[in-house]
VODO-350356 format. One line per 3 residues: their letters; for each residue x, y, z of C-alpha. Coordinates in pm, whole numbers, plus 50000, padded with zeros to 5 digits. Layout:
N
a = X,Y,Z  ...
This chain:
472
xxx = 90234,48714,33451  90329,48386,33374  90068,48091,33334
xxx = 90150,47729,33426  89965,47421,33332  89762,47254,33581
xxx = 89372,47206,33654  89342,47573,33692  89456,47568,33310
xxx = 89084,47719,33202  89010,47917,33529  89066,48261,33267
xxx = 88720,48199,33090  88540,48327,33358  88707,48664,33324
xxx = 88572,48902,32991  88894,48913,32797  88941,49309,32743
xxx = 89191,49573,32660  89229,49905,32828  89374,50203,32727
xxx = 89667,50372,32944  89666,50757,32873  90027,50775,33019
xxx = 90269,50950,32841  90479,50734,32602  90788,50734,32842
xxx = 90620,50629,33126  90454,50366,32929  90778,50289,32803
xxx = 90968,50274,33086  90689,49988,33204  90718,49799,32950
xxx = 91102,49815,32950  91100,49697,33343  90894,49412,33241
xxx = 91170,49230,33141  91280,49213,33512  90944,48975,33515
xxx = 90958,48795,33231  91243,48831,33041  91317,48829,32653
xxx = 91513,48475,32682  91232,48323,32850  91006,48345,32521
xxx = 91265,48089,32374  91222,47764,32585  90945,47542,32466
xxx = 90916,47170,32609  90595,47030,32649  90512,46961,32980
xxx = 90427,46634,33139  90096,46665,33197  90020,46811,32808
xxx = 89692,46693,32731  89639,46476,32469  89680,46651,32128
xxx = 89428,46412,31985  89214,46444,32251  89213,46852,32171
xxx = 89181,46816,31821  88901,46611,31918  88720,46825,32126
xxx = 88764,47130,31922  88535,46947,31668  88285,46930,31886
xxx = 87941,47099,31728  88067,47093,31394  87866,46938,31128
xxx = 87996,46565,31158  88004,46416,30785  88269,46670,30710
xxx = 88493,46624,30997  88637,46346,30778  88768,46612,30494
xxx = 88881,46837,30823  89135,46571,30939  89184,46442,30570
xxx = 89354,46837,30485  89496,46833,30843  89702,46490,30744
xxx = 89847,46593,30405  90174,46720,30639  90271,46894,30925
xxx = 90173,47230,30764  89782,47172,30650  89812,47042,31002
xxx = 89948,47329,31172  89703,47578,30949  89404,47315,31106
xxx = 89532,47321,31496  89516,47676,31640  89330,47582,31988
xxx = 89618,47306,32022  89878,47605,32011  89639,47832,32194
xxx = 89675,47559,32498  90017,47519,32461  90095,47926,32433
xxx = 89872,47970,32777  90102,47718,32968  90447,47987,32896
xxx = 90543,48289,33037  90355,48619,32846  90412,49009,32949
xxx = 90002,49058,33013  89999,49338,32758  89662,49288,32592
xxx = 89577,49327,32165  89326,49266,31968  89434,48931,31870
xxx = 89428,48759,31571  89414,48410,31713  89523,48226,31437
xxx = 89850,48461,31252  89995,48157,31075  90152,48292,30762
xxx = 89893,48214,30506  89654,48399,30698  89829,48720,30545
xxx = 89773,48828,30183  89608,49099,29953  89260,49246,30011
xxx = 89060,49426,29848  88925,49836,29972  88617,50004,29964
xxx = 88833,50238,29722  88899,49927,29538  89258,49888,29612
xxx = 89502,49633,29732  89642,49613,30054  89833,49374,30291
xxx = 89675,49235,30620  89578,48932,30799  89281,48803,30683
xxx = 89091,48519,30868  88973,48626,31204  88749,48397,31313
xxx = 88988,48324,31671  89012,48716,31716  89015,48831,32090
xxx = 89213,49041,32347  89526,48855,32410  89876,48866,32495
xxx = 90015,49014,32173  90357,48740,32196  90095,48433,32082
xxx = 90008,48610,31757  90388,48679,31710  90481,48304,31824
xxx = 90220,48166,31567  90314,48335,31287  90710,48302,31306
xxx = 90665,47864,31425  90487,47875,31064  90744,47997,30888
xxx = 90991,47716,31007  90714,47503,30990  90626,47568,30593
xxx = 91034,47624,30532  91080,47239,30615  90854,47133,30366
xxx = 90987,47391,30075  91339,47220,30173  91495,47505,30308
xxx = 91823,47440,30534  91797,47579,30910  91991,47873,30832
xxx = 91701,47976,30607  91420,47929,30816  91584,48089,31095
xxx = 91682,48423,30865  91261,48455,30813  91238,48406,31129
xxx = 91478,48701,31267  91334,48921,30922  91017,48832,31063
xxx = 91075,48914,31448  91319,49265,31365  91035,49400,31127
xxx = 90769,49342,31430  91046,49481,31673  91170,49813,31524
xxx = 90826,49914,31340  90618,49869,31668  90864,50103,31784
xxx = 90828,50353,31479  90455,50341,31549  90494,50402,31915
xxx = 90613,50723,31857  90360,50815,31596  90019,51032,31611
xxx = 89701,50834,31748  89560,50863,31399  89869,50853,31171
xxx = 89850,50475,31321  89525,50426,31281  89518,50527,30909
xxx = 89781,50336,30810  89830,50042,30582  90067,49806,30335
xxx = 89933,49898,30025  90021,49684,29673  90330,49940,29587
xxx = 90513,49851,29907  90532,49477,29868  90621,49508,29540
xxx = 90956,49720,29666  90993,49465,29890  91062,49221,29615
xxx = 91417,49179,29521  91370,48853,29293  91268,48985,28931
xxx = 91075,48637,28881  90859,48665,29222  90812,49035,29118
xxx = 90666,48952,28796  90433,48654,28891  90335,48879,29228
xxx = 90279,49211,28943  90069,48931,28722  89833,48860,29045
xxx = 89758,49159,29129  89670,49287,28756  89449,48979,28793
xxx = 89264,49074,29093  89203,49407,28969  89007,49290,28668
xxx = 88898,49030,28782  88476,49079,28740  88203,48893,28944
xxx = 87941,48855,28655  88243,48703,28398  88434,48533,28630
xxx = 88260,48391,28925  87899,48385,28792  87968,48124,28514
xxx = 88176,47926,28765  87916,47905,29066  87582,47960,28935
xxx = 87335,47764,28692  87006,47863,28557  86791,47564,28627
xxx = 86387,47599,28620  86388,47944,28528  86632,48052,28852
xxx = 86954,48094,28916  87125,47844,29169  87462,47783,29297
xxx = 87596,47542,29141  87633,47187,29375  87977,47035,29369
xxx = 88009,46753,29679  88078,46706,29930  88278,47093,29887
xxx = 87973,47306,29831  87596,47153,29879  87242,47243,29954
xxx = 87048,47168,30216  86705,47162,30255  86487,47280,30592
xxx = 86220,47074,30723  85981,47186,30513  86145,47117,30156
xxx = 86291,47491,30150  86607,47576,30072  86553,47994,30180
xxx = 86298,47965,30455  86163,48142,30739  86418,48116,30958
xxx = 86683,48189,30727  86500,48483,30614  86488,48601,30959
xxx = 86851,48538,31006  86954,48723,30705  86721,49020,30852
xxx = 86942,49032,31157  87263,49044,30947  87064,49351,30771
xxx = 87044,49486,31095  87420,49465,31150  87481,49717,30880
xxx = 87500,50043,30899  87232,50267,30735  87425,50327,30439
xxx = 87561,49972,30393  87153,49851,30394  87078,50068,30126
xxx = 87334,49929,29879  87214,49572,30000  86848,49630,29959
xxx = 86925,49643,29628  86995,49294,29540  86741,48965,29635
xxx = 86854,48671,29818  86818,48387,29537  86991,48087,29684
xxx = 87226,47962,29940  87448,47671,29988  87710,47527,30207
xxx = 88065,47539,30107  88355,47356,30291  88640,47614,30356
xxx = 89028,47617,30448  89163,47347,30727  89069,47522,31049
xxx = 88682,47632,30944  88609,47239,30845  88317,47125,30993
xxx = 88201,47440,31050  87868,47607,30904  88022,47786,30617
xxx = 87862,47856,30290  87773,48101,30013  87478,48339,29968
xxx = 87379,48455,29635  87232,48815,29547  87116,48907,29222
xxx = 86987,49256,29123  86857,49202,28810  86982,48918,28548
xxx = 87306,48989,28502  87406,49169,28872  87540,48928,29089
xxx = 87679,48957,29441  87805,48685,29644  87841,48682,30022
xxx = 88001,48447,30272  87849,48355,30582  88062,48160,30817
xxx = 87979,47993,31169  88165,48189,31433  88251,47985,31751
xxx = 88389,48041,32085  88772,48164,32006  88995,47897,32075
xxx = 89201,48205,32307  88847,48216,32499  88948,47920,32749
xxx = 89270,48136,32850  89237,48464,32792  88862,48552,32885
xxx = 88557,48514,32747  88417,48759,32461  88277,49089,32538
xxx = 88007,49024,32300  87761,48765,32356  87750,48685,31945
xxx = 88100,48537,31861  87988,48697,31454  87955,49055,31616
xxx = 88309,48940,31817  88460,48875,31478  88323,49154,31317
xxx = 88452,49440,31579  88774,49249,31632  88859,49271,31227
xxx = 88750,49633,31281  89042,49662,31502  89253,49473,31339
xxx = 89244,49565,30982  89240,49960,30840  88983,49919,30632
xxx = 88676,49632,30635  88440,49499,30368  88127,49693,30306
xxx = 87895,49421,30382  88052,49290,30670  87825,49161,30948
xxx = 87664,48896,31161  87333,48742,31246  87194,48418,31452
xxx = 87097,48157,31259  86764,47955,31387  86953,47680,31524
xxx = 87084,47948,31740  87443,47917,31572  87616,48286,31546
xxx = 87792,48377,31199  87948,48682,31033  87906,48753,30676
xxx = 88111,48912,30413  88190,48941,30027  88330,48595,29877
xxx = 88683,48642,29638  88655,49011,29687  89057,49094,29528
xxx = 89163,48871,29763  89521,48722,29658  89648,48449,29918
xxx = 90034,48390,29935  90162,48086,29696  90370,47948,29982
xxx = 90461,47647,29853  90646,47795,29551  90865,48099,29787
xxx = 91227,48042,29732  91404,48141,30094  91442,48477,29975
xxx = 91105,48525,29914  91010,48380,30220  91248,48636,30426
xxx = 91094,48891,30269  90741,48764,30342  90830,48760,30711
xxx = 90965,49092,30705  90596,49193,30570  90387,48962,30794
xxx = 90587,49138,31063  90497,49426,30977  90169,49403,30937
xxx = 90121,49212,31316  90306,49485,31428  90059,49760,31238
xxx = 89760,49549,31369  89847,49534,31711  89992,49899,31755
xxx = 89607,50018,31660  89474,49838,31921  89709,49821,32182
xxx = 89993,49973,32390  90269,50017,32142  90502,50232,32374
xxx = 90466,49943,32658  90548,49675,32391  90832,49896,32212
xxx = 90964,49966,32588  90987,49556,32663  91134,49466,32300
xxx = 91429,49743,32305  91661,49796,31999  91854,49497,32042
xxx = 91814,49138,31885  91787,48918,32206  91435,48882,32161
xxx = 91471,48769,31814  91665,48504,31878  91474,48371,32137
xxx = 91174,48335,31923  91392,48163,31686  91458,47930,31876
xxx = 91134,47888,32031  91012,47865,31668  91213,47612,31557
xxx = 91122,47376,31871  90790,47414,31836  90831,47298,31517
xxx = 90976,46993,31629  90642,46956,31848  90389,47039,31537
xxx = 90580,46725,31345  90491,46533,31657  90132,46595,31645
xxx = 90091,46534,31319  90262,46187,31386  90001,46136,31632
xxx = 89756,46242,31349  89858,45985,31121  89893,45701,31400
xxx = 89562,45837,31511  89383,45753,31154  89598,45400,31127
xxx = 89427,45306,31432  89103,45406,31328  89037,45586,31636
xxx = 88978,45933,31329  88811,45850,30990  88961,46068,30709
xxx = 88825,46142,30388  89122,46253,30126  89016,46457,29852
x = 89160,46325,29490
């Protein structure tokens, strides 16, 4: 079950990545999972030393811009070279190559792809409440459920070295992180079908999770925020003019821009047709709350580290004056867990999004979708700033940062148990720490290898073999 690198390295993608349910009962699935270990066992998860024939990380960061728009490749490695974190957050198919190359137990989730810790905050319900989950799936496929696991935990050592934190520190989120994963996937292993299903981190439970009466407060304070926060007071002044007796999003480059088709237009034909597939995408009772509103304008918008380059932008939807709704398209690409794992089950990497955050998350925006645009370039769409509250990272004290592993752990652990074979995994982790600490150390060492691909980054743009563009 191991994978070693060679020229085979890619020979996966012409599988369909998939996962299948086992209707064993839980101790026999158990018990499989437990003699796993005999295969690959819980130390070996702890070794990382890049191999000698490592392709060049340039050379991958490279070709994983391929087919993005190419003025803002620039701004991508521009965020990617402010430090070792921005470029962590920016090099997800480096890591994916990397994580196919070691040993893995061939137990099958719905991925995330790309569980680095910011990728976990607050969203918003159709009930209009608050709960915590990862939220940017655009890498989302079947895959071995240890790379979401290794992701996430190498970013916590990866952001505790530039908060300052001493080893010690890091390596306590790490094991918070790891033991949450560990001993919940085993409380949800032994849980109804449903009861896992339904469940979710709601706003209540983080807030018992915090200990520091300062973090508390500013974490109470966001959350008030996002809860009052209204569309037509707060966003709709921000983002939109009136020019010409319309409303238009309002241009700020090279960050958010229009572009016009062929034909002087900046809604034409073909993006009326695309936005008619996306229709189709919804449900019946989704379109009818859509119908409601009127495309007015769209424009592209440059998001995150990772999604640079890529077609992103914002959609706005106005029923009447003073009823604004803003959506989110983003370009959805081939996975960067695609070359490894298997290719997609669906042929339109927005529908792959879109039914892996279904499986991933308990609950999913009501107007999420996906079309293809004319160019023949697949997207999903969804709400924009929809009570979304992203983690301050850079301000966690250690503490804070334990306890924000012990969440994110949770929460991979929730994730993957509703889509895959929590017994098997609970069987292969057992009760006791060894596991942990391999991680750990795994985490901390690929670390070490992050900071030297950012150094290659940097010596990369001083050569002028990447042109940067660093935003004031």
């Amino acid at each position: 079950m191991s994978k070693k690198h060679s020229d085979e390295h890619h020979s996966d993608a012409d599988k369909v990545a998939r996962i299948t349910v086992d209707r064993r009962s839980r101790a026999d699935r158990k018990a499989e999972g437990k003699a796993l270990r005999l295969a690959v066992p819980l130390a070996s998860h702890g070794v990382w030393k890049a191999p000698e024939n490592r392709r060049d990380s340039i050379d991958l960061l490279i070709e994983s811009s391929a087919g993005r728009v190419p003025e803002l490749l620039p701004i991508r490695y521009g965020r990617m070279l402010q430090s070792p974190f921005t470029f962590y957050r920016g090099s997800a198919a480096l890591m994916a190559y990397d994580l196919a190359g070691l040993p893995n137990t061939g137990i099958n989730v719905q991925a995330c792809g790309d569980a680095h810790l910011g990728n976990f905050r607050g969203q918003g319900t159709p009930e209009r409440k608050i709960i915590f989950v990862i939220n940017d799936l655009d890498e989302t496929l079947p895959a071995p459920w240890e790379w979401d696991l290794k992701r996430l935990c190498t970013s916590l050592v990866v952001a505790g070295r530039i908060n300052g934190y001493t080893q010690n520190e890091m390596r306590s989120s790490v094991l918070a992180c790891v033991a949450s994963y560990r001993k919940r996937m085993r409380e949800f292993s032994k849980m109804n079908a449903l009861d896992v299903w339904y469940f979710h981190i709601d706003a209540d439970e983080v807030l018992e999770h915090l200990a520091d009466g300062t973090a508390k407060r500013r974490v109470e304070k966001r959350i008030e925020k996002a809860y009052d926060r209204n569309t037509l007071d707060d966003d709709f002044p921000e983002m939109v003019t009136f020019e010409n007796g319309a409303h238009r999003i309002r241009d700020n480059p090279p960050l958010i821009y229009h572009v016009q088709s062929d034909d002087g237009m900046l809604i034409d034909a073909g993006m009326q047709a695309a936005f008619q597939l996306y229709r189709e995408s919804l449900s019946d009772d989704r379109r009818v709350i859509l119908d409601r509103y009127d495309l007015k304008d769209a424009a592209r918008k440059v998001v995150g580290v990772g999604s640079v380059g890529t077609r992103c932008g914002i959609l706005l939807m106005m029923s009447g004056s003073e009823d604004p709704l803003f959506l989110q398209f983003k370009e959805a690409r081939v996975s960067v867990l695609e070359p490894y794992a298997g290719r997609s089950a669906y042929e339109n990497h927005g529908q792959r999004v879109v039914m892996g955050q279904r499986l991933i998350q308990p609950v999913s925006d009501i107007f999420l979708g996906w079309a293809t645009g004319k160019e023949k370039n697949d997207f999903y769409i969804r709400q924009l700033r929809d009570m979304k509250l992203k983690p301050q990272v850079e301000i966690f004290e250690p503490d804070t940062m334990r306890i924000f592993g012990e969440l994110a752990g949770w929460s991979l652990a929730a994730s993957h148990a509703r889509s895959g074979d929590s017994a098997k995994i609970a069987g292969y982790l057992g009760k006791k720490d060894e596991f942990d600490e391999a991680i750990a150390d795994f985490s901390e060492s690929y670390a070490d290898q992050n900071e030297r691909d950012h150094q290659a980054l940097v010596q990369a743009v001083r050569d002028g073999r990447l042109q940067v563009h660093i935003e004031s």
